[in-house]
C-alpha positions as CSV (number, residue, x, y, z in Angstrom):
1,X,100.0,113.3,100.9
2,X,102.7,112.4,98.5
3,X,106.5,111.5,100.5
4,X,109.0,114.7,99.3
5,X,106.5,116.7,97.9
6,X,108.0,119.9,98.1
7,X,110.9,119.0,97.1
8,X,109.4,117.3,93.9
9,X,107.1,120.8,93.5
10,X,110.7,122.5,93.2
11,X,112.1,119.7,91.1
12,X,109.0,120.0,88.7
13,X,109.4,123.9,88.4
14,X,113.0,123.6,87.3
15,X,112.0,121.3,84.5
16,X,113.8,118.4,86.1
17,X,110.6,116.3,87.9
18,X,107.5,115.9,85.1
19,X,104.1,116.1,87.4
20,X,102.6,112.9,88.0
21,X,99.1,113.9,87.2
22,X,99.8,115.1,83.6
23,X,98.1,112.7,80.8
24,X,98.1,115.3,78.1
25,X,100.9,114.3,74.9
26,X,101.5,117.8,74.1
27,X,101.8,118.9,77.8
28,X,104.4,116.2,78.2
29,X,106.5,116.8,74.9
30,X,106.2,120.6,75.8
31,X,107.9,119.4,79.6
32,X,110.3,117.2,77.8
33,X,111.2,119.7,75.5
34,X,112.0,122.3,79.3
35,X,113.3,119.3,80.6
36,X,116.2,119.2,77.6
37,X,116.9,122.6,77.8
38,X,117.2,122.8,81.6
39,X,119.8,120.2,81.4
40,X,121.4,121.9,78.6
41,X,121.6,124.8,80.4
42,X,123.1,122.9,83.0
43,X,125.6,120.7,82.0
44,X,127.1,124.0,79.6
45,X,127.8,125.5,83.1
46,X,129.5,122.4,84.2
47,X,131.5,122.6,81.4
48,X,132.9,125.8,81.5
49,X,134.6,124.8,84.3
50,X,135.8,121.5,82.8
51,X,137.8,123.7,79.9
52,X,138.9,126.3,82.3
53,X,141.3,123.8,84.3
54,X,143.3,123.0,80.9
55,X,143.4,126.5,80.4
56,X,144.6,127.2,84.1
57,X,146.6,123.7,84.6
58,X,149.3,125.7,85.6
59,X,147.6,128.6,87.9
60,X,147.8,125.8,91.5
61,X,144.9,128.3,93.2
62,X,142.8,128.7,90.2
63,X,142.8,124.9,89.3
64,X,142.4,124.1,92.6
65,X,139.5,125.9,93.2
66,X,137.4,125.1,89.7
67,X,138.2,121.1,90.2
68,X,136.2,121.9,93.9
69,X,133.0,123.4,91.5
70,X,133.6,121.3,88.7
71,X,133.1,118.1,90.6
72,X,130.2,119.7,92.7
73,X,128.4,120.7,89.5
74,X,129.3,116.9,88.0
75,X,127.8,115.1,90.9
76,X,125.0,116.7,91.0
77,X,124.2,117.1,87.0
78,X,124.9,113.1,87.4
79,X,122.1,113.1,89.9
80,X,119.7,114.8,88.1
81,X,119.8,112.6,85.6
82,X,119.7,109.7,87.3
83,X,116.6,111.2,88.9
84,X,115.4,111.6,85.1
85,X,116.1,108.2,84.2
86,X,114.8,106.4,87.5
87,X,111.5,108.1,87.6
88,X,109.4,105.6,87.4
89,X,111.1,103.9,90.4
90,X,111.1,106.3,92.5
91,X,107.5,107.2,92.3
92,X,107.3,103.1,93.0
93,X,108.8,103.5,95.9
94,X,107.2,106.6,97.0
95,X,103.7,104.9,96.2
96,X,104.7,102.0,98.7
97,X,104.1,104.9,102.0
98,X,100.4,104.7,100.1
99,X,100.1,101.1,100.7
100,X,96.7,100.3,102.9
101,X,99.0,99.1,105.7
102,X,101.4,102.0,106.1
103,X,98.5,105.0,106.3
104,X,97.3,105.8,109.8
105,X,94.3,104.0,111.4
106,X,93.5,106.1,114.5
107,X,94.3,109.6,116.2
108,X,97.9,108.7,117.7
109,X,99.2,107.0,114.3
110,X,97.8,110.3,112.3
111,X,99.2,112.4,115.0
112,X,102.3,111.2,114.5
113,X,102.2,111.2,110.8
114,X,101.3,114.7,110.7
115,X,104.4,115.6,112.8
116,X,106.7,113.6,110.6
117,X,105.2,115.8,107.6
118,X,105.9,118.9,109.4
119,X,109.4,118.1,110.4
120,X,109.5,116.9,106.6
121,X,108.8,120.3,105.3
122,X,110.3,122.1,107.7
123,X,114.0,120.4,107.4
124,X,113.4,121.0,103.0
125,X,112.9,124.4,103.2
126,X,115.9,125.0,105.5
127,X,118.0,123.1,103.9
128,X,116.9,124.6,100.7
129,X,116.9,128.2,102.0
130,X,120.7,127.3,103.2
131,X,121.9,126.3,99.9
132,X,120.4,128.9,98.6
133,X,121.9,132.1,100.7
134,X,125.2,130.5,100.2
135,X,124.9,130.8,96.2
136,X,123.6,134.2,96.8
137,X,126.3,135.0,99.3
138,X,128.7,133.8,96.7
139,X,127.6,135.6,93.8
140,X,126.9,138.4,95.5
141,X,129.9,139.3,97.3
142,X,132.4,140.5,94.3
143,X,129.8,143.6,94.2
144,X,131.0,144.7,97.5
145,X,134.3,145.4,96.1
146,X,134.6,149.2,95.3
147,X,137.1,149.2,92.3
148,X,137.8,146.0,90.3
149,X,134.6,143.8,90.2
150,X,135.3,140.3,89.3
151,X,132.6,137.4,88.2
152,X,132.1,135.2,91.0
153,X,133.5,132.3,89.2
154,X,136.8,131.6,87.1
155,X,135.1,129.6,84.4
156,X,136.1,129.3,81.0
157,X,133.2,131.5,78.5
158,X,133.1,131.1,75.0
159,X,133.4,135.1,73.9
160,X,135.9,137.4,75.4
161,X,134.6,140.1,78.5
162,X,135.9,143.0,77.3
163,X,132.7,145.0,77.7
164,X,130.5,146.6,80.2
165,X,127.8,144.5,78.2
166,X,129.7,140.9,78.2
167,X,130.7,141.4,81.4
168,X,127.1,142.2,83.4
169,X,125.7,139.5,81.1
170,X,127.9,136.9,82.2
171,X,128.0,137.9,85.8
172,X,124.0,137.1,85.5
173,X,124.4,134.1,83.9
174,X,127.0,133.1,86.7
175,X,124.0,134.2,89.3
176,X,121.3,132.8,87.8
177,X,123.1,129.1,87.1
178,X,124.3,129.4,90.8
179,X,121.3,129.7,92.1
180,X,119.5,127.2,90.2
181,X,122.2,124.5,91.1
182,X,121.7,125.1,94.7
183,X,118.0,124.6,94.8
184,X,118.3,121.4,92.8
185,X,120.9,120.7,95.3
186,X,118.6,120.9,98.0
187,X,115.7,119.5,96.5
188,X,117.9,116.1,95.0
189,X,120.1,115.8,98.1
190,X,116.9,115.8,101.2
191,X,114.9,112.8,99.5
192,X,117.0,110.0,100.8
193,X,116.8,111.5,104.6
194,X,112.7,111.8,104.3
195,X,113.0,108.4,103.0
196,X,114.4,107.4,105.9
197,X,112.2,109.3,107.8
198,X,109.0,107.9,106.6
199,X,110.6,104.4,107.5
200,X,111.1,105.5,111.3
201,X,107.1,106.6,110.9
202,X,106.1,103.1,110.1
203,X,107.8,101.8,112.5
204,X,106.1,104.0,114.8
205,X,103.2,102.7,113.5
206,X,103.3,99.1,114.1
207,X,104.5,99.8,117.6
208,X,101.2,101.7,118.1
209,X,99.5,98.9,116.5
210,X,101.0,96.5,118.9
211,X,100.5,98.2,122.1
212,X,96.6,97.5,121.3
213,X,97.1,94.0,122.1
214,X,97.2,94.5,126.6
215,X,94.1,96.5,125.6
216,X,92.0,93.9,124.0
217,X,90.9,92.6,127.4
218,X,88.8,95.5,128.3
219,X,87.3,95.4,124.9
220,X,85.9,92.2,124.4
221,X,84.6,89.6,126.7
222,X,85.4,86.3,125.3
223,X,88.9,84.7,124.9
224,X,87.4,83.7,121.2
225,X,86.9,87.2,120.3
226,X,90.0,89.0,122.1
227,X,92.5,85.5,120.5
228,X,91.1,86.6,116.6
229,X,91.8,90.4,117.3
230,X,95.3,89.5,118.4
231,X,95.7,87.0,115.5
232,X,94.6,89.6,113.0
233,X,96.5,92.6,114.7
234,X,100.3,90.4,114.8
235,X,100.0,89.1,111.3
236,X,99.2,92.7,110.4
237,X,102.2,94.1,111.9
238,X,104.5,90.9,110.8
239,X,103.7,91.8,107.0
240,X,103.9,95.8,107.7
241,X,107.3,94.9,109.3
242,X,108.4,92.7,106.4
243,X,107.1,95.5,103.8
244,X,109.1,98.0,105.5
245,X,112.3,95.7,104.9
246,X,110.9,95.8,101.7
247,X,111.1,99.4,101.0
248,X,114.4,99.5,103.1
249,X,115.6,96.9,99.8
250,X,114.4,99.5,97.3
251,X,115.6,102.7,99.1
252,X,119.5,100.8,98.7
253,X,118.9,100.0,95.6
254,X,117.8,103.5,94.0
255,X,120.0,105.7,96.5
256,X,122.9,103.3,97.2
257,X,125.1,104.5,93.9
258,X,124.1,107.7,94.2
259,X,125.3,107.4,98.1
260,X,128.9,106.2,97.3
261,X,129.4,108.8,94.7
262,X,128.6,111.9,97.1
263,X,130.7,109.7,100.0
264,X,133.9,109.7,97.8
265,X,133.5,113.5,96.1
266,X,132.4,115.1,99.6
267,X,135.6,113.9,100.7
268,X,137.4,114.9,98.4
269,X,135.5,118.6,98.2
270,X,136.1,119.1,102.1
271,X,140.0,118.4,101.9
272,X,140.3,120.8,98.2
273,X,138.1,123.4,100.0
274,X,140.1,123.2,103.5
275,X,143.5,123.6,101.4
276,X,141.8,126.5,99.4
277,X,141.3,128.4,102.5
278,X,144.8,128.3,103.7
279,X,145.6,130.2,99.9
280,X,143.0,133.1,100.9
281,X,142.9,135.8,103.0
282,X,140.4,136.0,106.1
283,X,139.6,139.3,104.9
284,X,138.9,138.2,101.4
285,X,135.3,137.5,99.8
286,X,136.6,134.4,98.2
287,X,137.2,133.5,101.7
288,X,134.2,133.4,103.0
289,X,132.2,132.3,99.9
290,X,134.5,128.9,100.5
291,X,133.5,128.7,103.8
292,X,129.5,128.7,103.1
293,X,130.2,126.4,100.4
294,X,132.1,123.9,102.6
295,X,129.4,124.6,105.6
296,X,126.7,123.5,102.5
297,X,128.4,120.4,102.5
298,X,129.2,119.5,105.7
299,X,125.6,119.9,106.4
300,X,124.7,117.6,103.2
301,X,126.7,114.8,104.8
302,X,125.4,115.3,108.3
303,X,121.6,114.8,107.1
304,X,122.3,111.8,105.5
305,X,124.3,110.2,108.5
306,X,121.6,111.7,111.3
307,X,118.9,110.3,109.1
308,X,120.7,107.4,109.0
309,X,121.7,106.9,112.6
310,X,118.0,107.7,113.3
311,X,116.6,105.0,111.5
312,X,118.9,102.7,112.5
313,X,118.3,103.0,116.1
314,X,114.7,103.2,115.2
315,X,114.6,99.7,113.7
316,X,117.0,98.0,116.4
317,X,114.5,100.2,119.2
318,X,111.7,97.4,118.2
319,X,112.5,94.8,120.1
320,X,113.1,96.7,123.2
321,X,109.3,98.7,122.6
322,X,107.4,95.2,122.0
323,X,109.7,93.4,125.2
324,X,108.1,96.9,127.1
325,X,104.8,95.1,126.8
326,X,102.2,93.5,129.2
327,X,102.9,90.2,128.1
328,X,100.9,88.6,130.7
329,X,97.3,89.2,129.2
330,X,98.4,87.5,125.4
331,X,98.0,84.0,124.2
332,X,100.7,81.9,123.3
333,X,100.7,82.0,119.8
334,X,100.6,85.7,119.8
335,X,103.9,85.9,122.4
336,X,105.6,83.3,119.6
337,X,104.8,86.1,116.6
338,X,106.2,89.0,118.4
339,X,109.0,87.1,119.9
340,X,109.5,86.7,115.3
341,X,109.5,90.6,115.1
342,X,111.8,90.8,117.7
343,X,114.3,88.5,116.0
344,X,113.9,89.8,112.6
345,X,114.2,93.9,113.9
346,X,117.7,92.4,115.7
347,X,118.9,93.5,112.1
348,X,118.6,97.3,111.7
349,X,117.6,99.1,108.8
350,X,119.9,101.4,107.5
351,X,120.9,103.5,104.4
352,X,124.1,102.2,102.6
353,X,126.2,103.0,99.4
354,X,127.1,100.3,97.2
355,X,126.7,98.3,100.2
356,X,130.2,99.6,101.4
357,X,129.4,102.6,103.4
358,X,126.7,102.7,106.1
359,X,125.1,106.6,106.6
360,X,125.7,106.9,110.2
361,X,127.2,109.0,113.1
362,X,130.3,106.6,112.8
363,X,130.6,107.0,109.3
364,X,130.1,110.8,109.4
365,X,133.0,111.3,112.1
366,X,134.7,108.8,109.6
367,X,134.4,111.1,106.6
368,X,135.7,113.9,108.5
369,X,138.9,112.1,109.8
370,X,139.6,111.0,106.6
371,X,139.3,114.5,105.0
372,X,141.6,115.8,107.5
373,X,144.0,113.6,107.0
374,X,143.9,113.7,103.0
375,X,144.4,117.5,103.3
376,X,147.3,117.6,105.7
377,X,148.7,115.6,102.8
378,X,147.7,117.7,99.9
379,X,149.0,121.1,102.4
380,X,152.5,118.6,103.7
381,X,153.2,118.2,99.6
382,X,152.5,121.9,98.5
């Protein structure tokens, strides 16, 4: 089964994520040709917010609160074409969890693997369904007004609403954009935490693998036969350990940038949308649109860190699973190769952006300390 695949399904609907298997020309001009017009459609939302803070430079709430979507919108129309662009890396690195090494070779090892795939699918779709309800909640919500209906957003359209018809049509084109945006959201921002999660399954793997080794004894009767079955099992494990460092090196390299970016504009989102709260009323829709908005993000950032956190405890938890071992029943040279896994797994795996920030539980508490602090600043001045 192919790592992410529902959230590539959803990224192929949306015209974003070409399907692997088409070969036809025309099939893949005609997807190019969606593909174009999705991210037209796209970036022209983005932009109607980029014109509408000149045109309300001087309104402090309004500005305030379209530099908090504009910079959502930018980020992630920056990410989907970096996915666009880095396609054939990413299915690289996908393709390396096909590797003869990394699928399961008995009932425990495909047990586990099919939990990790449930977990996987389970986390996307809630994720996804979050983002989702909370565009829906936003757009949604200025119909529950009973006089004065306004869109859902303050961005800048290129024709004036001063019909019933202009109006509805740009309220759906709000929805609909809204909506989009979130999925892709979801379906961009959960790739780099099943990454991470199908590292913790290898890892799982070769601990498995390992734990055959006391066993070996009650399989085979000569120290000839059990010494080649441990030879053959550690160098097995050795490579699989140093292919997962492998895909640890190509995980940085495609999600490390895009890491940094959300670090810095998540930040910065969380102190513009704390401040825009303290303009609102609690009793307010805007109110409580902001407050699903900023819950979206604070759970973006705490997937990444928990994913993070998780593999690297995972990769450091090695060397105490292998010292765990019966070490009495294995030769020497086999004790010298796992004492080398134990060495090597002394350095953890981990997630980082721009090789600056490490996705942890430090960094998360980190993000939120410094997003207080920025928006005490932003409230002290104003």
């Amino acid at each position: 089964m192919t790592v992410g695949e529902f959230s590539f399904k959803i990224m192929e609907y949306f015209g974003v994520w070409r399907p692997i298997s088409w070969q036809s020309i025309w099939a893949i001009r005609l997807y190019n040709l969606y593909n174009f017009f999705m991210l037209a459609f796209l970036y022209f939302f983005t932009l109607t917010f980029f014109i509408s803070l000149f045109e309300n430079k001087h309104n402090k709430e309004v500005f305030m609160e379209n530099s908090f979507y504009f910079s959502t919108l930018l980020v992630l129309c920056f990410k989907i074409t970096y996915v666009r662009f880095k396609r054939e890396e990413i299915i690289a690195l996908t393709n390396m969890f096909l590797q003869g090494k990394c699928i399961p070779r008995n009932q425990d090892e495909f047990i586990i693997q099919q939990n990790i795939l449930a977990e996987e699918r389970s986390n996307t779709r809630s994720f996804m369904t979050f983002c989702l309800i909370t565009c829906t909640v936003y757009t949604v919500l200025p119909l529950t007004k009973r006089r004065n209906i306004s869109l859902p957003f303050k961005s800048w359209s290129p024709y004036k609403i001063d019909s019933t018809f202009t109006f509805w049509m740009t309220y759906f084109f709000q929805f609909v954009s809204a909506c989009i945006f979130g999925v892709l959201f979801a379906a961009i921002e959960i790739l780099a935490p099943i990454i991470m999660e199908q590292i913790c399954t290898q890892l799982e793997f070769i601990i498995c693998r390992l734990y055959q080794l006391p066993k070996l004894k009650d399989t085979f009767n000569l120290n000839h036969d059990i010494s080649r079955k441990e030879s053959a099992i550690v160098n097995n494990c050795v490579e699989h350990h140093i292919f997962i460092f492998s895909i640890e090196k190509e995980m940085n390299k495609l999600f490390g940038f895009m890491v940094a970016v959300q670090f810095f504009v998540s930040t910065a989102n969380l102190c513009t949308g704390c401040f825009n709260l303290t303009t609102m009323k609690p009793t307010s829709t805007q109110f409580w649109s902001v407050i699903f908005t900023i819950n979206s993000y604070l759970v973006q950032i705490f997937l990444y860190c928990l994913y993070g956190e998780k593999v690297i405890q995972k990769s450091v938890s090695v060397t105490d699973r292998i010292y765990s071992m019966d070490w009495n029943s294995l030769s020497k040279n086999c004790k010298q190769q796992l004492i080398i896994i134990m060495m090597r797994s002394r350095k953890p795996i981990n997630l980082t952006g721009a090789s600056l920030i490490t996705m942890s539980v430090e960094t998360l508490l980190k993000i939120l300390k410094t997003s207080y602090s920025v928006f005490n600043l932003i409230r002290n001045t104003n």
